[in-house]
C-alpha positions in Angstrom: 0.0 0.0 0.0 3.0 2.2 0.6 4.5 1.7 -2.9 1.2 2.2 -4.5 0.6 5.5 -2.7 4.3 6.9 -3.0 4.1 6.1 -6.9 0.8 8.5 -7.2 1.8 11.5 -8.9 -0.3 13.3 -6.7 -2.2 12.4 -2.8 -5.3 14.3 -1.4 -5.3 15.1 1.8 -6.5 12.3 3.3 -4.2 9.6 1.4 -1.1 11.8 2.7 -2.4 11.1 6.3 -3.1 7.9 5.6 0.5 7.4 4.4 1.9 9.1 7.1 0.4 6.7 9.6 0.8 3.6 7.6 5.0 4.8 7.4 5.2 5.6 11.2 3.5 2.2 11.6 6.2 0.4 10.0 9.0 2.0 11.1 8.0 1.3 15.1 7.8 -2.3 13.5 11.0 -2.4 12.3 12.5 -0.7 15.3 11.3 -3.8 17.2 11.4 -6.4 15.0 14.4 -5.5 13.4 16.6 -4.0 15.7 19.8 -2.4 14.2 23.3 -2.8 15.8 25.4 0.2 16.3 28.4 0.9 13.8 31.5 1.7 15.2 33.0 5.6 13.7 35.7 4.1 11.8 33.2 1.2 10.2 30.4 4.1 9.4 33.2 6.8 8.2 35.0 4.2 6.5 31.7 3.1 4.7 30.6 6.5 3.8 34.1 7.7 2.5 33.8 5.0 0.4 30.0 5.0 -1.1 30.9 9.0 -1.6 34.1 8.4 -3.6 36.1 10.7 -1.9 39.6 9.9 -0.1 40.1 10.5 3.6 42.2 14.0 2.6 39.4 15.5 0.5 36.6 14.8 3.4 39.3 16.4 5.8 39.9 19.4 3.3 36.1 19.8 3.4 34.8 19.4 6.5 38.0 21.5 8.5 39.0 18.2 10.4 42.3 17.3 10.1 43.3 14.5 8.2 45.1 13.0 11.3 41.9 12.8 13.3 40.1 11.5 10.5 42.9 8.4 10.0 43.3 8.4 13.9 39.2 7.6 13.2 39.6 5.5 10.5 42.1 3.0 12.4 39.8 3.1 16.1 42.3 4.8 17.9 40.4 7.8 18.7 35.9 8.4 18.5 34.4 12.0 16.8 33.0 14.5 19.2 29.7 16.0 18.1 31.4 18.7 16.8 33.3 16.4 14.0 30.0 14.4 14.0 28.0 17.7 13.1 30.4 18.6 10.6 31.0 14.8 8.8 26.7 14.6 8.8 26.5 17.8 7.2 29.2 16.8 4.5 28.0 13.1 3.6 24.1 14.0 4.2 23.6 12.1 6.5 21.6 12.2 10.2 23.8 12.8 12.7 22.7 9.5 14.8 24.9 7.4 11.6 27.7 7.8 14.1 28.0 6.5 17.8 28.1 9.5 20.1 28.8 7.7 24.3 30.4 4.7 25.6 
């Protein structure tokens, strides 16, 4: 029912609310059906350098971390703060919760 109403090129009213329930229902599903592991930084970064083509250098370049955090990262020797999380989400587009912010 989701696909069909996603692939309408246009929803009244009532089918977008109807969607809207029907996609908050399956996510609390999933959520505990299908729970999700964390992903270590370096496994997520790692992952997301990769998917985005770019090498660790350019993402340092461009997000204003430097390179030696980012392979510090990379090799689990050291976790991002929220800053460097805040600044890596904004650059791969991304949520912010990708990345493991505690213990």
């Amino acid at each position: 029912m989701i696909d069909e109403l996603i692939d309408r090129p246009k929803l009244a009213d009532d089918e977008k609310d109807y969607l809207t329930v029907l996609t908050d229902l399956v996510a609390d599903y999933e959520a505990e059906s299908i729970p999700m592991p964390r992903v270590e930084d370096a496994e997520m970064l790692a992952f997301l350098l990769q998917t985005k083509g770019v090498s660790q250098a350019q993402a340092a370049k461009q997000t204003t971390i430097s390179e030696s955090t980012i392979s510090e990262v990379l090799s689990g020797k050291r976790r991002l703060n929220r800053g460097q999380i805040g600044k890596l989400s904004r650059y791969f587009h991304v949520e912010p919760g990708v990345f493991y912010y505690g213990e």
